[in-house]
N, C-alpha and C positions, 0 to 999 in steps of 0.2 A: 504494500500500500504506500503510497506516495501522500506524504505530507507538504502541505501548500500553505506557505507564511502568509499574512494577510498584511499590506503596510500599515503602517501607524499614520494615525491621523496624524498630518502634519509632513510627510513626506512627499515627494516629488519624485514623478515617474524621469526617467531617464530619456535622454534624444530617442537611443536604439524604441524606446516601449509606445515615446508619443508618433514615431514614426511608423510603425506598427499598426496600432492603432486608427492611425490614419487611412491608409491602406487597407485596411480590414472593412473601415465602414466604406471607403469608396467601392473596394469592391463587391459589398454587398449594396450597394447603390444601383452600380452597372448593372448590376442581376436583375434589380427591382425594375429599374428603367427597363432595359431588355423583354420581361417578362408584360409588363405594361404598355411600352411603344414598341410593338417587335417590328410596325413599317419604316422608323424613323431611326433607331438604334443600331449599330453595329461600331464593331474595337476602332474605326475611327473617332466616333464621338466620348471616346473619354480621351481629355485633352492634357489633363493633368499631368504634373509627370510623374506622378503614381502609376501611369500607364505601363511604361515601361518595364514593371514587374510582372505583366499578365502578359502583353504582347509586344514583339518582335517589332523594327520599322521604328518611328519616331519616338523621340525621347519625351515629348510632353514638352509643355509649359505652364509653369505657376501663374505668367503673367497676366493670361487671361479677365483673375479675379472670376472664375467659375472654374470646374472640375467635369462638367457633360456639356455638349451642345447636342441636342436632340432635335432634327428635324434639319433642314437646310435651307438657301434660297435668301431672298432677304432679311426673315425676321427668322431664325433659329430660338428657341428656345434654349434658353441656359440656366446651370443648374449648379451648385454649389456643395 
């Protein structure tokens, strides 16, 4: 059996855990979008550069200030 410490209130996650993290919900984001827009969605629209951990090709960019563009054309939807 595996024992799991719980932090103490008052501690702080590390780079490695908050980037993790990040990651974890983006990718459960992609999935949610995906499963909701399946006409508008595909591994181009996560722009992020969390991307780059899921799919091969572009490294992303942070500077967007979004994480999805869903849908194309002139008004895209964007998503954080």
């Amino acid at each position: 059996m595996r024992v799991v410490q719980w932090r103490q209130r008052g501690q702080r996650t590390d780079t490695a855990q908050r980037e993790a993290i990040g990651y974890l919900g983006e990718w459960y984001a992609y999935h949610w979008l995906c499963a909701h827009y399946p006409d508008s969605m595909d591994e181009t629209s996560w722009v992020s550069t969390n991307r780059r951990k899921a799919f091969p090709g572009s490294s992303g960019d942070d500077g967007f200030g979004y994480d999805f563009r869903i849908g194309s054309g002139r008004r895209p939807t964007c998503s954080k």
